[in-house]
N, C-alpha and C positions, 0 to 999 in steps of 0.2 A: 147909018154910020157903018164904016167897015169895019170888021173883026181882023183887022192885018197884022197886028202884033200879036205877041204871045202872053201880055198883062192884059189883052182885048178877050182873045181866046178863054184865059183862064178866068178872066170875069163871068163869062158866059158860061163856061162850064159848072162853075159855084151856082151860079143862079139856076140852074137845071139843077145840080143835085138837091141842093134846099129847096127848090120846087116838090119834089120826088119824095124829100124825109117829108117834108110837111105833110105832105098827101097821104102820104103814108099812114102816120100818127091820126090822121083825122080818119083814114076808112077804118085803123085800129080801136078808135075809140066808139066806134058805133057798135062793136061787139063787149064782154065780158072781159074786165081789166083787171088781174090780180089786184088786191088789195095790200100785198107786202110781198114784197121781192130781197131775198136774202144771197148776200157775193160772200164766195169763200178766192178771195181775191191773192191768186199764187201764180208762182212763173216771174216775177219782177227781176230775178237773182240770175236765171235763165236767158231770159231777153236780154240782161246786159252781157251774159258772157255771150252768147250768140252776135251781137252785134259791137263785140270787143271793147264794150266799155265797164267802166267801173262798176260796183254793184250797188254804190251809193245812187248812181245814175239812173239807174233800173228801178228806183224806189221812185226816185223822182217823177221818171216818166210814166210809173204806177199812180201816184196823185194825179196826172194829170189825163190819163184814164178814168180815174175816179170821177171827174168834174167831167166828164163826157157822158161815161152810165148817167150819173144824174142826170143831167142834160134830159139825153133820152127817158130814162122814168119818169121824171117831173113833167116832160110833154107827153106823155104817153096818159098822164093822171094817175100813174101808180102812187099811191100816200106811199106807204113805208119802204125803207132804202133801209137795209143793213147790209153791212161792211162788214169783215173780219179782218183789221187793220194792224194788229199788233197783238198776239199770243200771252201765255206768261212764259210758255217756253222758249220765246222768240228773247227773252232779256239771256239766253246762254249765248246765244249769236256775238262774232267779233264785235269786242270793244268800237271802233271805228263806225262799223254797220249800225249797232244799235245809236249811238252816239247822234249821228246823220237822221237816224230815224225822228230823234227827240227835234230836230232842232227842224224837221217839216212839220211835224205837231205843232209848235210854238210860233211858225213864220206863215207858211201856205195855209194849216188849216185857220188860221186866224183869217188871213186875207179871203178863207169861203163863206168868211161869215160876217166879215164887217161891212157897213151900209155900202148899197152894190155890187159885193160880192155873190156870190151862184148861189147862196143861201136866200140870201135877203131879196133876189131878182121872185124866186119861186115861192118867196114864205115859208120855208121850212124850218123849220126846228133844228134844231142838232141835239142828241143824247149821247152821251157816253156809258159804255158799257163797257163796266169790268172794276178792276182792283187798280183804279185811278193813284191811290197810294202809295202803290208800290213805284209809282213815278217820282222821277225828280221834283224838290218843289216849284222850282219854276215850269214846268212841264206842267205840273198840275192845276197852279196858276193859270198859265192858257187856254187848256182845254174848260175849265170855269168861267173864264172872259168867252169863251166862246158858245159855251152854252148859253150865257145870259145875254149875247148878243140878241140870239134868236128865240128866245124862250117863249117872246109873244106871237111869233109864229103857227099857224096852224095850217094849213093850207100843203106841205108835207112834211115828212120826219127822215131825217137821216140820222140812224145808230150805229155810233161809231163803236167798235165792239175793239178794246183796247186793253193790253192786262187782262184778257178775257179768255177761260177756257170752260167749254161747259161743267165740265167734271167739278171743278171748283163753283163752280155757279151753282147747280144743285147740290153739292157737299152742305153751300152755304145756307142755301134756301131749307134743307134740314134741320140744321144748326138753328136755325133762325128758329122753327117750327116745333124745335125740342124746350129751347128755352122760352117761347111762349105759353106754353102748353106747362112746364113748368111752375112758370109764374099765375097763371091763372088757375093752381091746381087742377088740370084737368086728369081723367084717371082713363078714358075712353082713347085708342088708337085714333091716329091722326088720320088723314087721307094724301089722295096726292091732290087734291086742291089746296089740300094746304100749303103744300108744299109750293105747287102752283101760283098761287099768292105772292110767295115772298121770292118766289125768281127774278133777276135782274129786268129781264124784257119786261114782264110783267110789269113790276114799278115806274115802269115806262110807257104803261098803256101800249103796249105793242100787242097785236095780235099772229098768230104763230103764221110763219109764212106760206104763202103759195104758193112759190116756187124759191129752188133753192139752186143757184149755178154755181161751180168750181170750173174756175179755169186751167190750162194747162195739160188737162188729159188727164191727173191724176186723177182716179175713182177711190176717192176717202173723202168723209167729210172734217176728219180731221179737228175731233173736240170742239164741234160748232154747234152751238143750236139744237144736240141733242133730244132735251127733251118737246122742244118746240116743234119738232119734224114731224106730223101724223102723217097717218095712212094719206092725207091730203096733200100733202106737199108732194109735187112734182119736183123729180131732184132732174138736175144734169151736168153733165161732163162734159166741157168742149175742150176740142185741141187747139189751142191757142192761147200764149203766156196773157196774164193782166195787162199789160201794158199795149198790148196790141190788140183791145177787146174794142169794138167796134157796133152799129146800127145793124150790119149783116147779121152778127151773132146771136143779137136778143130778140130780133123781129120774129127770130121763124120760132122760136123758144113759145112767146106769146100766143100766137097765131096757133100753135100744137096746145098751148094752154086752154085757150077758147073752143077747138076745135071738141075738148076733152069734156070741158062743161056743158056747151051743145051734145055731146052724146049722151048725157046722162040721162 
C-alpha cells in the first residue's frame, strides 16, 4: 500500500513511535521500578502566558498532561502517582482562576474515573489529599463520587494532594497525636511515628516516595511532602512547564533511578 498522503504518512509515523514507547516501557520494566513517584506539577500559569492564552487554558491543558504522566507511570508499573494539584495557598489566586480550577475537579476529574475512564482502564484508585473541606460543597461532593468510583481499585493509586500544604498536614498530624495521647492518659513523650501514623499519606497507605519531580525549573519543593522526602527520595528539577511534560522527561529520570539502585 503506498504511503502518498499525509494521513498515510502520519499513520505510520504514530505506529513507529508507539512501537518505540512500548519498547521502551517493557526494557524499563525488566530493571528496578520505583514504587511511588511524586509531581510537584508547576508552570501551567506560564505555558499559557507563553503561548498567549488564558490562564484558565494552561490549567486545562495541565490536566491533560496529568492523564499523560499516568499513562506513562501506570505502563511503566509505577503503584503510586501523587500530584500536587491544588495548595491551600492557591485559594488567594484570582477569583476567576480559582473558580475554573473547581469546576475541572467537578467535570474532568470525574470523567478520569468513571467506568472507562484512565482510572478505571489501569484500576487505580484515586485518594484525595488534603483539607477537602475547605472546598466548595459541590466540589467536595465530586471528588467523593470520585473516590468511590475507584475505591475497589488496586492495581495503582493516584493521590490527588488538593487543599493540601505539608506544614498543615503535619501541624495536624500533631494535633491529632496530642489529643490521643491526651485521651488515653498517656504521661510518656510521643515519637515521630506517632506522628507518622496520623499523616494524611499515611492514612492512605502510601509509602513515602522515590522520586520526587518539579517542573518548570523551579528548585523548591514548595510545602510538599515534606516529611515524606528521606535521604531516599531522589528529587529533580526539569526545565519544562507541566503542561509540556512529556515520555522524554521521565524516561531518563527512571533509567538514573535504576542506575542509582544498581550501584548500591
Amino acid at each position: 500500500m503506498p504511503f502518498s498522503s499525509s494521513t498515510n504518512c502520519q499513520w505510520l509515523s504514530d505506529q513507529i513511535i508507539d512501537s518505540l514507547r512500548h519498547g521502551s516501557f517493557a526494557v524499563l520494566r525488566e530493571g528496578p521500578i520505583p514504587q511511588h513517584v511524586a509531581f510537584v506539577m508547576d508552570g501551567n500559569r506560564r505555558h499559557a502566558r507563553t503561548h498567549g492564552t488564558k490562564v484558565l487554558q494552561g490549567h486545562v491543558d495541565g490536566f491533560a498532561a496529568l492523564k499523560k504522566v499516568l499513562e506513562i507511570s501506570f505502563a511503566l508499573e509505577i503503584k503510586f502517582v501523587s500530584v500536587y494539584a491544588f495548595s491551600i495557598d492557591n485559594f488567594k489566586r484570582p477569583k476567576e482562576e480559582v473558580d475554573g480550577l473547581m469546576h475541572l475537579c467537578k467535570t474532568d476529574l470525574l470523567d478520569l474515573c468513571t467506568p472507562g475512564g484512565l482510572l478505571a482502564q489501569h484500576e487505580a484508585r484515586l485518594n484525595t489529599v488534603g483539607k477537602t473541606n475547605l472546598f466548595p460543597p459541590e466540589v467536595q461532593a465530586a471528588l467523593a463520587k470520585a473516590e468511590e468510583l475507584t475505591k475497589d481499585y488496586h492495581r495503582g493509586v493516584l493521590n490527588l494532594c488538593v487543599a493540601y500544604s505539608s506544614r498543615d498536614e503535619i501541624a495536624t498530624a500533631v494535633e491529632e497525636t496530642l489529643q490521643a495521647a491526651s485521651l488515653e492518659g498517656r504521661t510518656k513523650p510521643f515519637t515521630e511515628r506517632d506522628i507518622e501514623d496520623r499523616l494524611m499519606t499515611t492514612k492512605v497507605n502510601s509509602p513515602p516516595p522515590d522520586i520526587l519531580i518539579r517542573t518548570s525549573g523551579v528548585k523548591r519543593l514548595s510545602d510538599f511532602l515534606l516529611w515524606q522526602c528521606t535521604d531516599n527520595t531522589q528529587i529533580h528539577f526539569i526545565d519544562v512547564f507541566w503542561p509540556e511534560i512529556g515520555m522524554v522527561d521521565i524516561l531518563p529520570i527512571i533509567l538514573e533511578y535504576q542506575r542509582k539502585i544498581w550501584s548500591q
